[in-house]
N, C-alpha and C positions, 0 to 999 in steps of 0.2 A: 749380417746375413743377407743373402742375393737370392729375389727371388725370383723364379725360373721364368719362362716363355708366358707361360701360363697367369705370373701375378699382375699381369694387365687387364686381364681379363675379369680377377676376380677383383680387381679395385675400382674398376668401371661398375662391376652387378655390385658393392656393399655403397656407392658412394650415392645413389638414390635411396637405399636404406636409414644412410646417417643423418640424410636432407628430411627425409619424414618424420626419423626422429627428434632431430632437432625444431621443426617444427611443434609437434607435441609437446614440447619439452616448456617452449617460447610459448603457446598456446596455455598453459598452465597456469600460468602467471596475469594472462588477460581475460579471465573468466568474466561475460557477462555479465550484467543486472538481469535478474529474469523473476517472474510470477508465475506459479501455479496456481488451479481453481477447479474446483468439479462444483458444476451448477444442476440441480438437482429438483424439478417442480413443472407448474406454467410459465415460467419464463422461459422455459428452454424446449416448450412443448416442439416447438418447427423443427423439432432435430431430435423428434421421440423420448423428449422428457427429460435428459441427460445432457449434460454437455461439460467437457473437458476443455481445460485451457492453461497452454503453457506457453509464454512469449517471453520475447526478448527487448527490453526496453531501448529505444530508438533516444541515441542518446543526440543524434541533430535536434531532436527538438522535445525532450527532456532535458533540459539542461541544471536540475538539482533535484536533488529527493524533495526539497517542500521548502514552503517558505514560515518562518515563522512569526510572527507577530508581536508589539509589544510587551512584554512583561507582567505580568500580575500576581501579585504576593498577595498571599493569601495566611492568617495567623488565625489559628485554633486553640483553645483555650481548654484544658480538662482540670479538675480539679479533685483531686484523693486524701479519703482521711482512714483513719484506723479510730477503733473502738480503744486502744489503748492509749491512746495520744487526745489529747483536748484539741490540735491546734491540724489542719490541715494543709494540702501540700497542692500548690497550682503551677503548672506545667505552660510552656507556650510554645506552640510549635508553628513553624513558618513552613510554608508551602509555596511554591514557585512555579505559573504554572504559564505557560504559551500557547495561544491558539496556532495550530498547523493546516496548512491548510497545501496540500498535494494532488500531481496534476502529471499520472503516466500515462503517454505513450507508446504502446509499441508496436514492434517491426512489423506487425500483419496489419495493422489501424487496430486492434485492440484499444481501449483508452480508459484508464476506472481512474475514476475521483474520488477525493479523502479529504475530509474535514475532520477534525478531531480537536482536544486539548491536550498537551503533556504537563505530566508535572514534574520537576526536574529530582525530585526523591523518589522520582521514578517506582513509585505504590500502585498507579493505573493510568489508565489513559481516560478519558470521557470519553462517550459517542454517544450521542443521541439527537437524532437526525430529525425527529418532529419537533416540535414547540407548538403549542397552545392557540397561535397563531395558522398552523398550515393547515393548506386545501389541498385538493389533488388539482391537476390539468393535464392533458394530452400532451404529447410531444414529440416532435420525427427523432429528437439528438440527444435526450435525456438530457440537456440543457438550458435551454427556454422552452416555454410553454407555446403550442400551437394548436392551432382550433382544430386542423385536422390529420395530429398527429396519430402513430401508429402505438406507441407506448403513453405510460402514467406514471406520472413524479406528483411527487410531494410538492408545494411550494410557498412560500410566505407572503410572495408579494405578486402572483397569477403570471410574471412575467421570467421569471425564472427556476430553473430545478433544484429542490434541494431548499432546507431550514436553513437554520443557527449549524447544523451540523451535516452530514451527509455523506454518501457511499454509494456510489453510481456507477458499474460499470458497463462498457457496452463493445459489440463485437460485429464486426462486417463482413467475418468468414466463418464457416462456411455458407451462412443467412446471418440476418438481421438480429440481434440480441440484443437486452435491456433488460437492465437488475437495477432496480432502489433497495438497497438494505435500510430496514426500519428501527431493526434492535439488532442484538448480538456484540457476541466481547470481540472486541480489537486491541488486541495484545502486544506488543514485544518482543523478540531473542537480546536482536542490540539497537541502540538509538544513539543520535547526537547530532547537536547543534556546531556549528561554528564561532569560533571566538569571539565575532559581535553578536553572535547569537539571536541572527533574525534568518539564518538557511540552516535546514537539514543537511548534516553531511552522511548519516550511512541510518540508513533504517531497514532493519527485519523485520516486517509486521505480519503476525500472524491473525486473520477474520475468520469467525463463524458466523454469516450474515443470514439474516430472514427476512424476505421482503412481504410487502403488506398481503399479496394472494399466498402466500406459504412456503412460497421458494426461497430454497438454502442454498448457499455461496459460502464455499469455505475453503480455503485456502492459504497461500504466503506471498508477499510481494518483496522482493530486497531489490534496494539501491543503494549504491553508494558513489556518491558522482559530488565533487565538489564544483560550488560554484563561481 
Protein backbone atom coordinates (compact mmCIF):
# COMPACT_ATOMS: atom_id res chain seq x y z
CA UNK A 1 0.00 0.00 0.00
CA UNK A 2 1.49 3.59 -1.21
CA UNK A 3 0.95 6.18 0.68
CA UNK A 4 -0.06 9.47 -0.63
CA UNK A 5 1.79 13.25 -0.65
CA UNK A 6 0.59 13.62 2.58
CA UNK A 7 2.43 10.13 4.51
CA UNK A 8 5.53 12.33 4.83
CA UNK A 9 4.11 14.43 6.78
CA UNK A 10 2.47 12.36 9.02
CA UNK A 11 5.61 10.09 9.65
CA UNK A 12 7.62 13.05 10.47
CA UNK A 13 4.55 14.28 13.36
CA UNK A 14 4.37 10.25 14.82
CA UNK A 15 8.22 9.80 14.74
CA UNK A 16 8.78 12.31 17.97
CA UNK A 17 5.88 10.35 19.36
CA UNK A 18 7.59 6.88 19.03
CA UNK A 19 10.89 8.58 20.58
CA UNK A 20 8.88 9.54 23.75
CA UNK A 21 7.54 6.50 23.85
CA UNK A 22 10.32 4.63 23.66
CA UNK A 23 11.89 6.53 26.06
CA UNK A 24 9.08 5.82 28.78
CA UNK A 25 9.17 2.43 27.85
CA UNK A 26 13.39 2.21 28.45
CA UNK A 27 12.79 4.61 31.45
CA UNK A 28 10.66 1.75 33.17
CA UNK A 29 13.19 -0.54 33.54
CA UNK A 30 15.72 2.00 35.41
CA UNK A 31 13.50 3.05 38.20
CA UNK A 32 15.59 4.94 40.94
CA UNK A 33 16.46 3.99 44.61
CA UNK A 34 14.49 6.70 46.27
CA UNK A 35 13.12 7.58 50.18
CA UNK A 36 10.08 9.01 51.37
CA UNK A 37 9.51 10.70 55.06
CA UNK A 38 7.00 13.16 56.65
CA UNK A 39 8.75 14.63 59.73
CA UNK A 40 6.36 15.88 62.00
CA UNK A 41 7.52 17.83 65.58
CA UNK A 42 10.67 20.42 66.85
CA UNK A 43 12.76 19.11 64.54
CA UNK A 44 11.15 20.51 61.63
CA UNK A 45 9.78 23.68 63.49
CA UNK A 46 12.14 26.14 60.72
CA UNK A 47 9.56 24.95 58.20
CA UNK A 48 6.35 25.21 60.40
CA UNK A 49 6.41 21.98 62.04
CA UNK A 50 6.04 19.68 59.15
CA UNK A 51 8.34 18.54 56.80
CA UNK A 52 8.04 16.21 53.72
CA UNK A 53 10.89 14.27 52.05
CA UNK A 54 11.26 12.43 49.03
CA UNK A 55 14.84 11.95 47.09
CA UNK A 56 16.51 10.17 45.09
CA UNK A 57 19.72 8.33 46.15
CA UNK A 58 22.82 9.53 44.43
CA UNK A 59 24.37 6.51 43.46
CA UNK A 60 28.17 8.32 42.65
CA UNK A 61 28.60 8.19 46.08
CA UNK A 62 26.21 5.63 47.49
CA UNK A 63 27.80 2.92 46.31
CA UNK A 64 25.81 -0.14 48.23
CA UNK A 65 22.75 -0.37 50.37
CA UNK A 66 25.04 -1.17 53.71
CA UNK A 67 27.67 -2.89 54.75
CA UNK A 68 27.48 -5.86 56.93
CA UNK A 69 29.58 -7.29 59.51
CA UNK A 70 30.88 -10.45 60.83
CA UNK A 71 28.46 -13.11 61.62
CA UNK A 72 27.01 -13.99 65.07
CA UNK A 73 25.10 -17.02 65.84
CA UNK A 74 23.01 -16.96 68.20
CA UNK A 75 21.24 -20.62 69.96
CA UNK A 76 18.08 -20.45 72.06
CA UNK A 77 17.03 -23.02 73.93
CA UNK A 78 13.04 -23.69 75.07
CA UNK A 79 12.05 -26.57 76.72
CA UNK A 80 8.11 -28.26 76.77
CA UNK A 81 6.51 -30.84 78.60
CA UNK A 82 2.85 -32.15 78.85
CA UNK A 83 1.09 -33.40 82.01
CA UNK A 84 0.62 -36.51 80.17
CA UNK A 85 4.05 -37.50 79.49
CA UNK A 86 6.79 -37.84 82.50
CA UNK A 87 9.54 -37.00 80.03
CA UNK A 88 10.01 -33.60 78.42
CA UNK A 89 10.89 -32.13 74.92
CA UNK A 90 13.97 -29.29 74.41
CA UNK A 91 14.04 -27.61 71.25
CA UNK A 92 17.31 -25.52 70.00
CA UNK A 93 16.98 -22.88 67.69
CA UNK A 94 19.94 -20.94 65.91
CA UNK A 95 19.62 -17.43 64.95
CA UNK A 96 22.03 -15.71 62.73
CA UNK A 97 22.32 -12.24 63.11
CA UNK A 98 24.70 -9.24 61.24
CA UNK A 99 25.25 -5.91 62.37
CA UNK A 100 24.34 -3.46 59.35
CA UNK A 101 25.37 -0.55 59.34
CA UNK A 102 24.17 2.14 56.22
CA UNK A 103 25.11 5.31 54.73
CA UNK A 104 22.51 7.29 52.00
CA UNK A 105 23.01 9.89 50.16
CA UNK A 106 20.97 11.79 48.03
CA UNK A 107 20.49 13.79 44.99
CA UNK A 108 19.55 17.19 47.02
CA UNK A 109 22.50 16.34 49.94
CA UNK A 110 19.67 14.77 51.92
CA UNK A 111 21.92 11.98 53.97
CA UNK A 112 20.09 9.57 56.83
CA UNK A 113 22.16 7.00 58.54
CA UNK A 114 21.32 3.34 59.76
CA UNK A 115 22.67 1.16 62.31
CA UNK A 116 20.84 -1.78 62.93
CA UNK A 117 21.15 -5.78 63.35
CA UNK A 118 19.39 -8.46 61.08
CA UNK A 119 18.79 -11.68 61.74
CA UNK A 120 18.88 -13.91 58.74
CA UNK A 121 15.29 -15.84 59.82
CA UNK A 122 14.33 -12.65 59.13
CA UNK A 123 11.61 -12.41 62.87
CA UNK A 124 13.00 -8.63 63.27
CA UNK A 125 15.41 -6.27 63.06
CA UNK A 126 17.11 -4.65 66.38
CA UNK A 127 17.37 -0.83 66.84
CA UNK A 128 18.09 0.69 69.65
CA UNK A 129 20.20 3.67 69.33
CA UNK A 130 21.01 4.54 73.27
CA UNK A 131 22.97 2.30 75.44
CA UNK A 132 23.55 2.87 78.95
CA UNK A 133 26.57 4.56 78.17
CA UNK A 134 25.37 7.75 76.05
CA UNK A 135 25.25 11.44 76.65
CA UNK A 136 23.96 14.08 74.46
CA UNK A 137 26.44 16.87 72.62
CA UNK A 138 25.84 19.64 70.13
CA UNK A 139 26.57 19.24 66.73
CA UNK A 140 26.60 21.29 63.13
CA UNK A 141 26.58 17.46 60.98
CA UNK A 142 24.65 15.15 63.24
CA UNK A 143 28.12 13.39 63.06
CA UNK A 144 30.58 14.41 65.46
CA UNK A 145 30.08 16.35 68.26
CA UNK A 146 30.83 20.15 68.58
CA UNK A 147 30.94 22.67 71.20
CA UNK A 148 29.07 25.06 69.05
CA UNK A 149 26.86 23.05 67.16
CA UNK A 150 23.25 23.91 66.08
CA UNK A 151 21.75 20.33 66.74
CA UNK A 152 21.84 17.34 69.54
CA UNK A 153 23.00 13.72 69.14
CA UNK A 154 23.15 11.02 71.40
CA UNK A 155 26.85 9.90 71.80
CA UNK A 156 29.05 7.20 73.59
CA UNK A 157 32.25 8.39 73.40
CA UNK A 158 31.50 12.81 73.41
CA UNK A 159 33.36 12.76 70.01
CA UNK A 160 30.88 11.10 67.80
CA UNK A 161 26.92 10.86 66.89
CA UNK A 162 25.20 8.07 67.55
CA UNK A 163 25.48 4.66 70.23
CA UNK A 164 25.89 0.95 69.53
CA UNK A 165 22.91 1.65 67.20
CA UNK A 166 21.50 4.75 65.48
CA UNK A 167 19.10 6.79 62.97
CA UNK A 168 20.26 10.16 61.83
CA UNK A 169 18.87 11.81 59.22
CA UNK A 170 19.55 15.25 57.98
CA UNK A 171 18.67 17.84 55.25
CA UNK A 172 20.18 21.14 53.48
CA UNK A 173 17.10 22.09 51.50
CA UNK A 174 14.91 23.86 51.98
CA UNK A 175 16.86 24.88 55.60
CA UNK A 176 18.98 23.20 57.89
CA UNK A 177 17.22 19.68 59.28
CA UNK A 178 18.43 17.18 61.94
CA UNK A 179 16.57 14.01 63.30
CA UNK A 180 18.21 11.39 65.96
CA UNK A 181 15.58 8.59 66.14
CA UNK A 182 15.72 7.19 69.76
CA UNK A 183 13.11 4.31 69.49
CA UNK A 184 10.62 3.17 66.93
CA UNK A 185 10.31 -0.18 64.66
CA UNK A 186 12.46 -0.47 61.78
CA UNK A 187 11.01 -2.91 59.60
CA UNK A 188 11.20 -4.75 56.37
CA UNK A 189 9.22 -5.42 52.81
CA UNK A 190 12.54 -7.13 51.18
CA UNK A 191 16.29 -7.54 52.38
CA UNK A 192 19.57 -9.25 51.35
CA UNK A 193 22.94 -9.74 51.72
CA UNK A 194 25.44 -10.81 49.10
CA UNK A 195 27.01 -14.15 48.64
CA UNK A 196 30.06 -13.33 51.04
CA UNK A 197 27.60 -11.78 52.99
CA UNK A 198 29.46 -8.73 54.34
CA UNK A 199 27.17 -6.02 51.65
CA UNK A 200 23.51 -5.24 51.35
CA UNK A 201 22.30 -5.98 48.20
CA UNK A 202 18.54 -4.63 47.89
CA UNK A 203 16.69 -3.24 51.17
CA UNK A 204 13.00 -1.97 51.61
CA UNK A 205 13.09 -0.63 55.12
CA UNK A 206 10.16 0.72 56.46
CA UNK A 207 10.88 3.41 60.05
CA UNK A 208 8.34 4.94 62.53
CA UNK A 209 11.02 6.98 64.31
CA UNK A 210 10.86 9.29 67.61
CA UNK A 211 13.44 11.47 68.52
CA UNK A 212 14.28 12.46 72.13
CA UNK A 213 12.06 16.20 71.93
CA UNK A 214 8.91 14.12 70.44
CA UNK A 215 9.47 14.35 66.85
CA UNK A 216 8.21 11.45 64.52
CA UNK A 217 10.01 10.35 61.30
CA UNK A 218 8.22 7.89 59.37
CA UNK A 219 8.66 6.75 56.23
CA UNK A 220 10.48 4.08 53.61
CA UNK A 221 13.94 4.11 52.11
CA UNK A 222 14.68 1.30 49.20
CA UNK A 223 17.98 0.48 47.68
CA UNK A 224 19.04 -1.86 45.61
CA UNK A 225 22.60 -1.22 44.31
CA UNK A 226 25.18 -4.02 44.20
CA UNK A 227 28.43 -3.48 45.15
Amino acid sequence: MKIGPGGTEITSMLRPLVLILLALFLGCGQKEDQADGLLIGPAAASVGGAYYFNGYVDRTYTTSCGSAGPEIAQTTTSTTSTSTTPSSTTKEKEKTAFGIQSYYIFKNGETLSLKYDYYTNKDNFTFSPLNATSTTCTTDNLKTCSSTGRFTCTTSDNINCGGTYTFIFTSTAPVSLGFQGVRGPLTWKEFALNADQNAVTKAILQFDMIGSDGSVFKGTVECNITP
